[in-house]
Legacy VTK file of the C-alpha trace (Angstrom):
# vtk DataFile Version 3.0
C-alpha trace
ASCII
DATASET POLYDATA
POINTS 271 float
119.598 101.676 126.567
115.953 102.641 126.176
114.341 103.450 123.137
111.174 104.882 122.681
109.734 104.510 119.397
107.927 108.114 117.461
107.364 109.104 113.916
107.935 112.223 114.461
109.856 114.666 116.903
108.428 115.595 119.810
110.812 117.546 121.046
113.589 119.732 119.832
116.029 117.376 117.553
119.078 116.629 119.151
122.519 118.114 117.990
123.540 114.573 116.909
121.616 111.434 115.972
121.656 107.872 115.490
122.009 107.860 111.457
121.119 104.006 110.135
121.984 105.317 106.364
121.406 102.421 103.536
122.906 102.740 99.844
120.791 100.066 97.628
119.990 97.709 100.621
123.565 98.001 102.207
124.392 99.821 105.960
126.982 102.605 105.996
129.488 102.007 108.353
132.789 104.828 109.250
135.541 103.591 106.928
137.878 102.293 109.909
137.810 98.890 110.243
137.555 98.790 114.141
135.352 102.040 114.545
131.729 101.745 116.022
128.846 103.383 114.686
128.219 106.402 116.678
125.466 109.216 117.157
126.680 111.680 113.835
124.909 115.281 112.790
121.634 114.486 110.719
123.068 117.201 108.036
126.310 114.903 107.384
123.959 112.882 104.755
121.764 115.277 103.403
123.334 116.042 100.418
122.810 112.603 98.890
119.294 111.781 100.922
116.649 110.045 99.102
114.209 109.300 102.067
114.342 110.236 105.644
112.238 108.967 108.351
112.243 109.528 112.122
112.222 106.554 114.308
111.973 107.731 118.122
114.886 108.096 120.473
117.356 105.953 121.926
118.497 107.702 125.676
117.244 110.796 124.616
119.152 110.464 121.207
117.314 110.453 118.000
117.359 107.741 115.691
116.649 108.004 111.705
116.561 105.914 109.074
118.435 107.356 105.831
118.201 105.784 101.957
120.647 107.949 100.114
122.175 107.724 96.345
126.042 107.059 97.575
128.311 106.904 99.960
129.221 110.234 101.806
133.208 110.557 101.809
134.865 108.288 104.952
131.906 105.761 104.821
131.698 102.148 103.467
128.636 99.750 102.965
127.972 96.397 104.416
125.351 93.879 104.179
123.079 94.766 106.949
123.167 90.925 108.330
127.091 91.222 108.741
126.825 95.014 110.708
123.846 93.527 112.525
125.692 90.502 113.976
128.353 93.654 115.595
126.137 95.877 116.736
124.655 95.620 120.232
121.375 94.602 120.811
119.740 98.091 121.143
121.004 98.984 117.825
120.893 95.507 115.600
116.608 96.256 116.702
116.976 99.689 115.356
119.033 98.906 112.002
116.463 96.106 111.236
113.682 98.618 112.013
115.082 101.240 109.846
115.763 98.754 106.889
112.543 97.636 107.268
110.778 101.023 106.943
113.026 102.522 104.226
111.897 99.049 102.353
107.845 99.501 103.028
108.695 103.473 101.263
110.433 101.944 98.199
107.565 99.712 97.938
104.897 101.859 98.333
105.265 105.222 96.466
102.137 103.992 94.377
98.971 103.081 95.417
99.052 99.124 94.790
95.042 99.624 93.805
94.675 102.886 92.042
98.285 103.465 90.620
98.185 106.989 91.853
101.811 108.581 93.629
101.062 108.063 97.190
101.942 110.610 100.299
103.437 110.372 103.620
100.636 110.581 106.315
100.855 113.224 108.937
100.727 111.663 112.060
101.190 107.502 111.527
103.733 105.413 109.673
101.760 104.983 106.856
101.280 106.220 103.057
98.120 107.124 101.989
96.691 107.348 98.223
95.273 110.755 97.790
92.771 109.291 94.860
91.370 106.371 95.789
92.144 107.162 100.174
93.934 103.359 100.144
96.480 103.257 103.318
99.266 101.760 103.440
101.045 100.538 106.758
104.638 98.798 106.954
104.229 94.989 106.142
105.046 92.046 108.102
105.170 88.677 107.265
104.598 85.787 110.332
107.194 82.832 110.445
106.531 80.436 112.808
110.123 78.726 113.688
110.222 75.017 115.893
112.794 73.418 117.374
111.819 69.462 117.517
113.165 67.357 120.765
113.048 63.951 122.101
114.634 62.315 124.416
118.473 63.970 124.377
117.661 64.903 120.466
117.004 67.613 118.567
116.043 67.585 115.446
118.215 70.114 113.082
117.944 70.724 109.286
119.080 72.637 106.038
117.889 74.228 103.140
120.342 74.631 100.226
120.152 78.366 100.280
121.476 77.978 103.929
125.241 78.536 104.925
127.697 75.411 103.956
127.281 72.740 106.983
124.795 74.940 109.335
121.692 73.466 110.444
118.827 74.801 112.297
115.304 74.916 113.284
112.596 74.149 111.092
110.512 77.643 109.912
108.025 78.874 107.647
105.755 81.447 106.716
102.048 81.896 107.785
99.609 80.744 105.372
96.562 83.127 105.289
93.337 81.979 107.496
96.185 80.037 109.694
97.130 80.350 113.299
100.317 80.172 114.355
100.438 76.757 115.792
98.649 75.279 112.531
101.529 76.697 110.743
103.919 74.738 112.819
102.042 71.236 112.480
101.759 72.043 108.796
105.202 73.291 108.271
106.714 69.872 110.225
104.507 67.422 108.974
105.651 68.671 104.899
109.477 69.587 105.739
110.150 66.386 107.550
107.232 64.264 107.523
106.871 64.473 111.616
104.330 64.942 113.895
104.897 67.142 117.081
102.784 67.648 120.298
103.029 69.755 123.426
103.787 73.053 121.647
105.440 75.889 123.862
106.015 79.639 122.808
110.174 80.064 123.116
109.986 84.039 122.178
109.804 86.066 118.693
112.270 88.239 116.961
112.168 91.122 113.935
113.659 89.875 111.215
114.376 92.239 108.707
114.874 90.090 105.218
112.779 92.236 104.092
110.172 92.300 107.049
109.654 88.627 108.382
108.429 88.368 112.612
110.084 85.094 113.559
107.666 83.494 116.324
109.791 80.573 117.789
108.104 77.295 119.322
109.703 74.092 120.670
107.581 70.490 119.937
108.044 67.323 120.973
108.137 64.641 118.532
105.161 62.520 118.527
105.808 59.998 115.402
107.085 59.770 112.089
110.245 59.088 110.389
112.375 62.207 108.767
111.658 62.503 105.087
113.320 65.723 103.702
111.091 67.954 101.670
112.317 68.086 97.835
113.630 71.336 97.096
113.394 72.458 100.913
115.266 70.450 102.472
118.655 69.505 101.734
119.058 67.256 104.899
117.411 67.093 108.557
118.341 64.435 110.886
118.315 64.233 114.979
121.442 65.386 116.738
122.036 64.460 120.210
122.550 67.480 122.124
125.912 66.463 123.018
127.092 66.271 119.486
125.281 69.107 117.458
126.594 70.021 114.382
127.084 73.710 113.744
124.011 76.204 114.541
123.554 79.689 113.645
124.852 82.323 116.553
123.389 84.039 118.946
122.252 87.168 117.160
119.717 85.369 115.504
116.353 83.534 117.514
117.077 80.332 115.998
120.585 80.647 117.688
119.101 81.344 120.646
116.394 78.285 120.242
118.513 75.913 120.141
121.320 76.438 122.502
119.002 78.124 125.156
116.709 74.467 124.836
119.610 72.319 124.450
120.586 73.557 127.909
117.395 72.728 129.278
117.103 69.629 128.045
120.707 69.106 129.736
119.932 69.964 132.725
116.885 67.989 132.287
114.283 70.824 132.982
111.021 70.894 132.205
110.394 71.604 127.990
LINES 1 272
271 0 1 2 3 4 5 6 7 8 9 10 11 12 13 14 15 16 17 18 19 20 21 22 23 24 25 26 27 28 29 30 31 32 33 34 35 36 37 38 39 40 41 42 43 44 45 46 47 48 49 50 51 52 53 54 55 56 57 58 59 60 61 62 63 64 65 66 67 68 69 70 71 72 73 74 75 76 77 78 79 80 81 82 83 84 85 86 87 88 89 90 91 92 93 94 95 96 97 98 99 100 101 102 103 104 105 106 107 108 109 110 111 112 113 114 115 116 117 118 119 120 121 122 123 124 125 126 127 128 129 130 131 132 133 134 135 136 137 138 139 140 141 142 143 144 145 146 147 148 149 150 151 152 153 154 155 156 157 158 159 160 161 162 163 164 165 166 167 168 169 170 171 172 173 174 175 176 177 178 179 180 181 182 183 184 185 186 187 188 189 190 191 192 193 194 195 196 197 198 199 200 201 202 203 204 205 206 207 208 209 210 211 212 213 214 215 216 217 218 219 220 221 222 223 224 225 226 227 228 229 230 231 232 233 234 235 236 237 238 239 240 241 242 243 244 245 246 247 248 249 250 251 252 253 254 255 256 257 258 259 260 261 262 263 264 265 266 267 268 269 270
């Protein structure tokens, strides 16, 4: 499935569309248990529409992004996380994106330096201030995540927000005048008291809760003994990679990280 990202039409709308429709934070899904979010005519929401905004097309099938006050008859909500972890790939990257972008218009209908109502601009995905001219662009926030090896280890923690007895890869956000790999020695060194070495770039993912780019690394340990960060950390400890505890799945990068390098490391290829 290709999709090719617009913020407006380019072409004659198609008959149907890819509808990603949110009441208060929460994907619409068909009522039916078992049915699959399909292409659905644009005008099927418009009666309860707060914001629309065109996202491109996805094979020649265009894709919007809906906020609307309720329900429509013979749909339900769900938390976007739990429709994103059935959807195919293709369209868990387009819910995110549309969540995303209906959250960066909720947040910006007022100038964050003047006050004044802001406007959609013509051509971009922006908002712009008509008093003061400020612009306004979607926001993302950098997270650096790491997944720290040695030997046949890994090393796997929690937070105590997390989900009861998952662990994962360390992560953090971006400070500002930081790179990337700064983040990661910075986020290890206070989450777990290690130092790493021989960084490598695993691959980066959208997140959208609310608008997070997860950048994913792997390290190798270098030296320190795990001390969990107060308040952070609820527990980290090494695993080895024939006894791992249970991970977050596949939908999400650190899924990915960890079972994608844990086969590496069995298979002893190069980290």
């Amino acid at each position: 499935m290709i999709f090719v990202p617009a913020v407006q039409p380019d072409a004659p709308t198609s008959a149907s569309a890819w509808c990603f429709a949110f009441v208060k934070g929460q994907l619409l899904l068909p009522d039916l248990e078992d049915a699959e979010l399909m292409p659905q005519p644009l005008r099927a929401f418009e009666s309860a529409t707060q914001a629309r905004h065109y996202l491109g097309r996805l094979n020649d099938v265009d894709c919007w992004a809906l906020a609307l006050d309720d329900a429509p008859s013979g749909w339900r909500t769900v938390p976007l996380r739990a429709a994103m972890m059935r959807f195919p790939e293709p369209l868990m990257a387009l819910a995110g994106r549309a969540a995303q972008v209906l959250e960066w218009d909720r947040a910006h209908r007022y100038c964050g330096v003047c006050g004044t109502p802001t406007e959609l601009h013509a051509q971009d995905r922006a908002r712009v201030c008509p008093g003061c001219g400020h612009v306004a662009y979607p926001r993302l926030s950098p997270a650096m995540m790491v997944l720290v090896w040695r030997e046949s280890q890994v090393l796997l923690a929690r937070s105590p927000h997390y989900v009861p007895g998952v662990y994962s890869a360390l992560a953090g956000f971006v400070e500002a005048g930081e790179s990337l790999e700064d983040c990661v020695h910075r986020e290890v060194a206070e989450e777990v008291n290690v130092q790493v070495t021989h960084l490598r770039y695993y691959g980066s993912q959208s997140w959208p809760f609310p608008h997070s780019l997860m950048v994913a690394y792997t390290a190798e340990w270098v030296s320190g003994e795990i001390v969990p960060q107060a308040g952070e950390i609820e527990d980290a400890r090494w695993y080895p990679i024939d006894a791992l505890p249970r991970i977050p799945p596949r939908f999400s990068i650190s899924g990915h990280l960890i079972r994608d390098t844990v086969a590496a490391m069995g298979a002893n290829a190069p980290l």
